[in-house]
C-alpha positions in Angstrom: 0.0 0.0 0.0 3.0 2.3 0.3 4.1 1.6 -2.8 1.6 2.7 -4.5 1.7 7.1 -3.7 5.3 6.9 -4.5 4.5 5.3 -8.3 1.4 7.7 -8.6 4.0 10.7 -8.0 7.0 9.0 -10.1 4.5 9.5 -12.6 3.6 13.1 -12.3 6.8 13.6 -12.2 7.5 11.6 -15.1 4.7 13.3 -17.1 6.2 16.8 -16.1 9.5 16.5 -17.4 8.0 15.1 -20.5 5.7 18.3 -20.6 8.6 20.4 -19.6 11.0 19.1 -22.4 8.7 19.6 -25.1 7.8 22.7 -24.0 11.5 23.8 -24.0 11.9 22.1 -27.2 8.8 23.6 -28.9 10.1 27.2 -27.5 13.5 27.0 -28.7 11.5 25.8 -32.3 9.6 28.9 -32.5 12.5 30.8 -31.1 14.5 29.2 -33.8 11.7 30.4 -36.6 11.8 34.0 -35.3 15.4 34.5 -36.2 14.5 33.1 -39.2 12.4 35.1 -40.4 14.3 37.9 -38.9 17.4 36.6 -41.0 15.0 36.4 -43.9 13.9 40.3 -43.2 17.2 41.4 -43.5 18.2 39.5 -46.7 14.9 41.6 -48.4 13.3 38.3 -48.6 9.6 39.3 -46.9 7.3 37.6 -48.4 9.4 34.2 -46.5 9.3 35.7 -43.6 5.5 37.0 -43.7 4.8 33.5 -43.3 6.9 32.4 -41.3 5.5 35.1 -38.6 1.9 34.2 -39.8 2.8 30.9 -38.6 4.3 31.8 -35.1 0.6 34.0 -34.5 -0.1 37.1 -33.4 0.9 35.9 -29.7 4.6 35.5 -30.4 6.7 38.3 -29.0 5.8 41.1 -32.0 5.2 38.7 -35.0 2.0 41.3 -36.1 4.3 44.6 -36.1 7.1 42.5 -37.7 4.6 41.7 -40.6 3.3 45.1 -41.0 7.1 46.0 -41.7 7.5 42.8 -43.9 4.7 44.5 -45.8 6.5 47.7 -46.0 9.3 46.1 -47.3 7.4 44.4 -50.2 6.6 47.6 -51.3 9.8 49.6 -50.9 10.9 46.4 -53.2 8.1 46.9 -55.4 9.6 50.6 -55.5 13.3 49.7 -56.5 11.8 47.9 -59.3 10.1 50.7 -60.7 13.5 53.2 -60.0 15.5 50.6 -61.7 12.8 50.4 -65.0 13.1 53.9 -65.0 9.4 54.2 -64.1 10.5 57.2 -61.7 6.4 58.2 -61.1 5.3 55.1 -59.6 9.1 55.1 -57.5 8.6 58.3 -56.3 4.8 57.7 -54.8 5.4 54.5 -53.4 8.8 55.9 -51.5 6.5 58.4 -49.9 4.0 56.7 -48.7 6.8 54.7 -46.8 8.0 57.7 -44.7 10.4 57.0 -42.7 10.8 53.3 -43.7 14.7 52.6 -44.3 16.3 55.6 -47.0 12.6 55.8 -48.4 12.6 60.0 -47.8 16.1 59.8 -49.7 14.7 57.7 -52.8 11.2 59.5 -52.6 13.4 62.8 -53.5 15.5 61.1 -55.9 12.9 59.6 -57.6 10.6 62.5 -57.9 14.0 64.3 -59.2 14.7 61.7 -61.8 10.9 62.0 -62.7 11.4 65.5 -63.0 14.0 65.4 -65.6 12.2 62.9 -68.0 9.0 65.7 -67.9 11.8 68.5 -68.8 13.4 66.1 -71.6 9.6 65.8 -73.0 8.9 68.8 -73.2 6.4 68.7 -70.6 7.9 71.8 -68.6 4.4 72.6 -67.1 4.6 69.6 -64.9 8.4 69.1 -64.7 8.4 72.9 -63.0 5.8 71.9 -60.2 8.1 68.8 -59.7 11.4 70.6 -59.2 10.1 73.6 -57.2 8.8 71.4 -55.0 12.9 69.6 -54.9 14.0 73.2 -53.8 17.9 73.3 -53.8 18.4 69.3 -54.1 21.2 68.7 -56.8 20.3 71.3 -59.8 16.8 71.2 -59.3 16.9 75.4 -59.3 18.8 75.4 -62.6 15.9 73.3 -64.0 13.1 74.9 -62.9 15.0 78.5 -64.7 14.8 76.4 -67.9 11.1 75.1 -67.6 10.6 78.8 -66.6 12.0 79.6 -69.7 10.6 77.0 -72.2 7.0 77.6 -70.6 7.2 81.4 -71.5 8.8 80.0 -75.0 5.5 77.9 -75.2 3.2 80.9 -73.8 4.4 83.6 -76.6 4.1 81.1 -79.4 0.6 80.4 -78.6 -0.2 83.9 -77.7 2.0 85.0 -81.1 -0.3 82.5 -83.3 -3.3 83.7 -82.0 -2.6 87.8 -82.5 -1.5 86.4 -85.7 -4.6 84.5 -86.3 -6.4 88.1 -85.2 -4.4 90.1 -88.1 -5.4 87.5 -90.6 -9.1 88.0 -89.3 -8.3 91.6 -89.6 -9.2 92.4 -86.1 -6.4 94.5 -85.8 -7.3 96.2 -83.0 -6.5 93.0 -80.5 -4.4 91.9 -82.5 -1.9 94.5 -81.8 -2.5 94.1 -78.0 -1.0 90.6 -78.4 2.2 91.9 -80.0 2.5 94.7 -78.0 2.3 92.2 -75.1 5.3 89.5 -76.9 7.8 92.6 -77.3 10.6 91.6 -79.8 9.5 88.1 -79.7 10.0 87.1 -83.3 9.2 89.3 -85.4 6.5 91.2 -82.9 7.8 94.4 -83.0 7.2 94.6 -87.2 3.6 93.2 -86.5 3.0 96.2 -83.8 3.5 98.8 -86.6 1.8 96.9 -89.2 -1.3 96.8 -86.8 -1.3 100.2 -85.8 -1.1 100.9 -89.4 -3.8 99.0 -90.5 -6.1 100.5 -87.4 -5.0 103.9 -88.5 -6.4 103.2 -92.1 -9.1 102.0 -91.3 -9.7 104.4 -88.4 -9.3 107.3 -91.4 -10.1 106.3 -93.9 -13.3 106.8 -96.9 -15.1 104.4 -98.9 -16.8 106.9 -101.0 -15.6 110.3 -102.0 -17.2 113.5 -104.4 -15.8 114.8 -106.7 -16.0 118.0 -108.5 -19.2 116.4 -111.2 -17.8 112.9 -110.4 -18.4 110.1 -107.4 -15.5 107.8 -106.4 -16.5 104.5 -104.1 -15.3 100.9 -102.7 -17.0 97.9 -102.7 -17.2 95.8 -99.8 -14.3 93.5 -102.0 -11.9 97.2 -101.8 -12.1 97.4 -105.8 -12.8 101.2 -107.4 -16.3 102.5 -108.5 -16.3 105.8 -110.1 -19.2 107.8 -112.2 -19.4 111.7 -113.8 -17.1 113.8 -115.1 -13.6 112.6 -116.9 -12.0 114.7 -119.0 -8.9 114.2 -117.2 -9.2 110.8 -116.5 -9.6 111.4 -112.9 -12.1 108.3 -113.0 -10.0 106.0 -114.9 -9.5 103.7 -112.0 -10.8 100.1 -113.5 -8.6 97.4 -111.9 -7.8 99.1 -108.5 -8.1 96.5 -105.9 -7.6 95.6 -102.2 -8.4 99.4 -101.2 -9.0 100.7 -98.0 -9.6 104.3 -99.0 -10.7 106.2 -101.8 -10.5 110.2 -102.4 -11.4 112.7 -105.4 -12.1 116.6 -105.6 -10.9 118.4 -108.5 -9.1 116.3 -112.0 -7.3 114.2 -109.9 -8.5 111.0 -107.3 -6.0 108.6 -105.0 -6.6 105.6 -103.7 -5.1 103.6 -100.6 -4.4 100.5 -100.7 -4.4 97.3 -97.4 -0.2 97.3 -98.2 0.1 101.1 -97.2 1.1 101.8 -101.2 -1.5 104.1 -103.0 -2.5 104.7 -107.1 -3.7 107.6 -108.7 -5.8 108.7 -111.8 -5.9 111.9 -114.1 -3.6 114.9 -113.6 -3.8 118.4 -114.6 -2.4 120.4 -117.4 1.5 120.7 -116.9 1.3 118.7 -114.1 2.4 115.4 -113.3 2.3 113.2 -110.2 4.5 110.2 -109.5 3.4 108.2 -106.1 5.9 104.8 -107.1 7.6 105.7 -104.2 5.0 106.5 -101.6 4.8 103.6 -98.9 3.8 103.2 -94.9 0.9 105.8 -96.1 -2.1 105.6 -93.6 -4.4 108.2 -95.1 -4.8 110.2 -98.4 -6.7 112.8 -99.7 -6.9 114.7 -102.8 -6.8 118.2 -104.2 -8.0 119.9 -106.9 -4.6 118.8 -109.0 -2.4 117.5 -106.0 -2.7 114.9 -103.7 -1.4 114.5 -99.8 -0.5 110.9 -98.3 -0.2 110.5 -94.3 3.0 108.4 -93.4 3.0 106.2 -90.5 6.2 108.1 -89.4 3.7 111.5 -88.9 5.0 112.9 -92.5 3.5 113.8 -95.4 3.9 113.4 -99.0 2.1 115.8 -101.4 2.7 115.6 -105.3 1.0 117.5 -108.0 0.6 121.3 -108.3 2.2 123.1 -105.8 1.8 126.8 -106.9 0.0 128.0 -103.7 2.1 126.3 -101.6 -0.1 123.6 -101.1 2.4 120.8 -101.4 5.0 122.1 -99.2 4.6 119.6 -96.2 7.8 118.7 -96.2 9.0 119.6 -93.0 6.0 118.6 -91.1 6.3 116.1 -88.2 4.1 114.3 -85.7 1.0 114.7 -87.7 -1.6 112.1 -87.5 -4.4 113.1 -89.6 -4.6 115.5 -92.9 -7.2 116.9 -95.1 -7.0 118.8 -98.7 -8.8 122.0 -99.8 -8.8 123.1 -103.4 -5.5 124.4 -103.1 -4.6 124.0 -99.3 -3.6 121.2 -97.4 -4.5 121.0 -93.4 -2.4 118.7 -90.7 -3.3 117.4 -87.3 -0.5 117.2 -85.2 -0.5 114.6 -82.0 0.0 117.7 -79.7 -2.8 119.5 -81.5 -1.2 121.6 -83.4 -3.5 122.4 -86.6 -1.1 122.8 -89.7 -2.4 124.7 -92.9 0.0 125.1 -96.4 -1.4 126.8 -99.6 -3.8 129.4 -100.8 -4.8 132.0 -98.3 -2.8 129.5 -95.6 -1.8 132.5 -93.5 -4.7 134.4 -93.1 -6.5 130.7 -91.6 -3.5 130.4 -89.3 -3.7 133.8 -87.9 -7.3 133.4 -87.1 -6.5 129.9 -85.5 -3.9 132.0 -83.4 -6.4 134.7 -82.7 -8.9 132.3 -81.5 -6.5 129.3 -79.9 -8.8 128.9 -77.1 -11.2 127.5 -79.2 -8.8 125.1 -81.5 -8.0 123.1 -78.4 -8.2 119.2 -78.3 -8.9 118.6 -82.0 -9.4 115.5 -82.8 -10.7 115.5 -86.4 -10.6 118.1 -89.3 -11.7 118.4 -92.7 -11.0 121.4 -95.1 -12.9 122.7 -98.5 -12.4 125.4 -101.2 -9.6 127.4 -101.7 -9.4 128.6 -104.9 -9.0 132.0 -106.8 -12.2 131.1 -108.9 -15.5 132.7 -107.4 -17.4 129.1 -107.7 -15.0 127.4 -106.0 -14.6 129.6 -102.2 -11.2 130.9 -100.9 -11.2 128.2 -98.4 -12.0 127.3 -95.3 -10.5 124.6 -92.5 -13.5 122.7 -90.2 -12.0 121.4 -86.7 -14.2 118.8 -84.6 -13.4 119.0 -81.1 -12.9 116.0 -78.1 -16.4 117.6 -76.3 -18.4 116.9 -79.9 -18.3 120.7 -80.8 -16.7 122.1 -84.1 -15.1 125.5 -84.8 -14.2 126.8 -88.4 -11.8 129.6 -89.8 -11.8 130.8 -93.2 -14.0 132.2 -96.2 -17.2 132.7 -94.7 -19.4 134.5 -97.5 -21.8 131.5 -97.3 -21.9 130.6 -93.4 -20.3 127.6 -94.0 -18.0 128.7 -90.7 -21.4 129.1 -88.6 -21.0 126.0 -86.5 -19.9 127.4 -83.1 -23.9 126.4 -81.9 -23.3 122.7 -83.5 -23.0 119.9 -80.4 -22.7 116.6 -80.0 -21.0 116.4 -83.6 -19.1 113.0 -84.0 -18.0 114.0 -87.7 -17.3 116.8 -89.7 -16.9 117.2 -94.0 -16.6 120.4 -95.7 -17.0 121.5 -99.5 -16.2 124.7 -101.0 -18.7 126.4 -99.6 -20.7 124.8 -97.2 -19.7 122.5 -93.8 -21.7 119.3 -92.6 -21.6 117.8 -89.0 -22.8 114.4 -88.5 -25.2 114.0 -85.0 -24.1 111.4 -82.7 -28.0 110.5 -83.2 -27.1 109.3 -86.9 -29.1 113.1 -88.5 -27.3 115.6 -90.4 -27.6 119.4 -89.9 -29.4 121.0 -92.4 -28.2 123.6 -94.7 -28.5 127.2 -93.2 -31.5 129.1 -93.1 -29.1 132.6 -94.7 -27.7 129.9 -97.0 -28.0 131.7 -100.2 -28.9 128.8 -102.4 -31.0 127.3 -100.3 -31.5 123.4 -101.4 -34.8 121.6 -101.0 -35.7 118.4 -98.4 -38.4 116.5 -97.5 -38.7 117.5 -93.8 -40.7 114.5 -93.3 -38.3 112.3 -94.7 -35.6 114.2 -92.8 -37.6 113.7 -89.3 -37.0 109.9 -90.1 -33.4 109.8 -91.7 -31.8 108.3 -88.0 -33.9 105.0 -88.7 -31.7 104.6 -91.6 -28.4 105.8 -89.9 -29.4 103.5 -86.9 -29.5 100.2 -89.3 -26.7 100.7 -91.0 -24.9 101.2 -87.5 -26.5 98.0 -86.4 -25.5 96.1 -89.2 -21.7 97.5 -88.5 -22.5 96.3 -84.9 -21.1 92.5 -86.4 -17.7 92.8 -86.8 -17.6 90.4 -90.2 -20.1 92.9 -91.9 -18.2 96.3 -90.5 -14.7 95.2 -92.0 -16.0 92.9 -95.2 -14.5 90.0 -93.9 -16.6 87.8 -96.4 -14.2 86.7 -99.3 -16.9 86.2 -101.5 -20.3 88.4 -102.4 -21.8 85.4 -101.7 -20.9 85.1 -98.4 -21.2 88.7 -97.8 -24.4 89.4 -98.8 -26.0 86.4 -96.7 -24.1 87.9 -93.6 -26.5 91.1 -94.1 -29.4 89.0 -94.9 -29.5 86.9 -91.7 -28.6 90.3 -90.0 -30.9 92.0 -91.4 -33.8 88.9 -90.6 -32.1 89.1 -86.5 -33.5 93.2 -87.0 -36.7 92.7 -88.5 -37.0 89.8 -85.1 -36.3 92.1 -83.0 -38.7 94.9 -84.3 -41.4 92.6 -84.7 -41.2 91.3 -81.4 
């Protein structure tokens, strides 16, 4: 009976030791599997060593944080990859989102650098400048973003440059020449800046239709010449004159102006003879009874023709930017406001100019008629239109065609050899003088209505195609004012 305690504890005992040793055993195993996978982890090889800590459980010392590095190790392999296939983008993200994870901050900049460089060496400077900016000074990342800088204001002033050029061949000159101005010497911006201003200027002064003494000059919306009346000096010989932009006639001579800034004439008078070959850059032009006067984009101005008056002695005139021709005088606007005035009875206007300067302040148009020794033609007189839409006059007066100091709200002026019209901003004309000696008939009810008329042609000019004959066929042209016209007739019907 006292044997058998003593073989019941042997056995415990027994039993324990067994226990114990596999326990030890088993430890030392899983021990054994830790360094391992640890050796694994630091040969790169994580994907081995995820499952070897999957296997020791999330119990075992900190087998779940070592797997979460594993992880991060896949991926910063995942990232080498890409650096080493050049596939810098998908580097760089991955290394960032690794933080602090081995050198990942180090290869996140380097890859994001390298990246940077294949933009700039595709031309895709945009992008490539965010991605070196955001380098700062690492290795030339500065010098780089100067070049994208560089290229992207390259790429900038070549679009902008195509587009003012696209403008010019759309003849909106106007913006056009607010595009070059912007580019500076960019290419050949500088050339385009004068040609723009040139072109506004031309258009900006110049006539489409012009009378004659007994003849009619005009331009048809394709700039070719119409004339009609009186010829005997072949002042309306102008069949084949094309690509106009303005058009003038008075006495037995007419010039035209042509788009390239070069001008034609017709007719001459007896003894005389005018040679305009030569004449370019001219911005305006206007005719005389045997002269005529050409504006230069420089602010000179050429005169050829008769000169016996005087009235082609402009040669020493400068900063002038508009002219107009009497009979035998020739006026000039200059920028400052100085009024100009060379030929018959030029003097006597000047001194009444000086004698009244308070009035001839901030001209901004003129116009000038007669000037002649013959008693049908009027010894002249010069017609200013002022900045506040009033209008002074100096000269022969014998038929009140200087009466216009009650005249307001004027927005242009044109004088003949004895008489001076002023256009109403309204679109209505003044009507002659009630003193006028040879008074000329109207119908006053017709007269009441003449802004309706004014008013639709000023709404047809309202589209821009239509105002500057941009149509290049009559086609084309005419079915521009049609459908405008149909958009008018809407609106007053509705």
């Amino acid at each position: 009976m006292k044997r058998k305690p003593i073989i019941i504890f042997g056995a415990v005992a027994a039993l324990l030791a067994v226990y114990f040793s596999l326990a030890f055993l088993s430890r030392t195993n899983l021990q054994e599997q830790y360094e391992a996978a640890e050796n694994l982890m630091e040969q790169s090889k994580y994907d081995d060593a995820i499952k070897i800590f999957q296997q020791l459980g999330p119990e075992y010392k900190d087998s779940l944080a070592r797997i979460a590095y594993a992880r991060l190790g896949l991926d910063y392999n995942d990232a080498q990859k890409y650096y080493e296939n050049e596939e810098y983008k998908k580097a760089a993200e991955i290394f960032k989102s690794l933080g602090d994870f081995k050198d990942s901050n180090e290869l996140a900049i380097e890859s994001t650098y390298q990246y940077a460089i294949t933009l700039f060496n595709e031309a895709l400077y945009e992008e490539a400048l965010a991605n070196f900016q955001e380098l700062g000074d690492y290795q030339l990342s500065k010098l780089y973003a100067a070049k994208c800088s560089l290229e992207l204001l390259d790429e900038m002033q070549e679009r902008i440059y195509k587009e003012a050029t696209r403008l010019y061949d759309c003849q909106e000159y106007d913006e056009a020449l607010q595009y070059f101005e912007e580019l500076g010497d960019f290419e050949d911006s500088v050339a385009m800046v004068q040609k723009c201003k040139d072109m506004v200027n031309r258009i900006k002064l110049s006539t489409t239709i012009s009378a004659g003494q007994r003849y009619s000059l005009g331009i048809t919306s394709y700039g070719d010449a119409l004339s009609t009346g009186y010829n005997p000096y072949g002042q309306s010989n102008i069949e084949g004159w094309s690509d106009l932009l303005s058009i003038s006639g008075q006495g037995v001579v007419s010039i035209g102006l042509k788009a390239d800034g070069t001008v034609v004439t017709a007719g001459v008078g007896p003894g005389d003879s005018i040679d305009t070959s030569e004449w370019k850059n001219i911005i305006a032009v206007s005719a005389g009874e045997r002269y005529v006067a050409g504006l230069k984009n420089d602010g000179t101005v050429e005169c050829q023709g008769h000169g016996n008056d005087g009235q082609t002695d402009t040669g020493n005139w400068t900063d002038v930017v508009a002219i107009a021709t009497g009979w035998r005088h020739t006026v000039g606007l200059c920028a400052n406001g100085e009024i100009k005035i060379t030929g018959y009875r030029a003097s006597n206007q000047l001194k009444e100019i000086a004698n009244h300067q308070s009035e001839w302040q901030n001209i901004i148009a003129i116009a000038a008629g007669g000037g002649g020794t013959d008693a049908d033609i009027g010894r002249g007189h010069t017609v200013g239109l002022r900045e506040d839409k009033t209008v002074v006059a100096v000269g022969d007066n014998q038929y009140g065609q200087c009466d216009v100091g009650n005249w307001t709200d004027i927005v242009a002026i044109a004088a003949g050899q004895w008489h001076t019209v002023g256009l109403h901003s309204d679109g209505t004309v003044i009507p002659p003088k009630k003193n006028r000696k040879e008074q000329r008939d109207y119908d006053k009810y017709l007269y009441k209505l003449r802004h309706l008329v004014e008013n639709c042609f000023l709404t047809l000019k309202r589209w821009r195609g239509i105002a500057t004959r941009y149509a290049k066929t009559s086609e084309a042209f005419i079915a521009a004012v049609h459908v405008r016209c149909i958009a008018i007739w809407a609106a007053i019907r509705t």
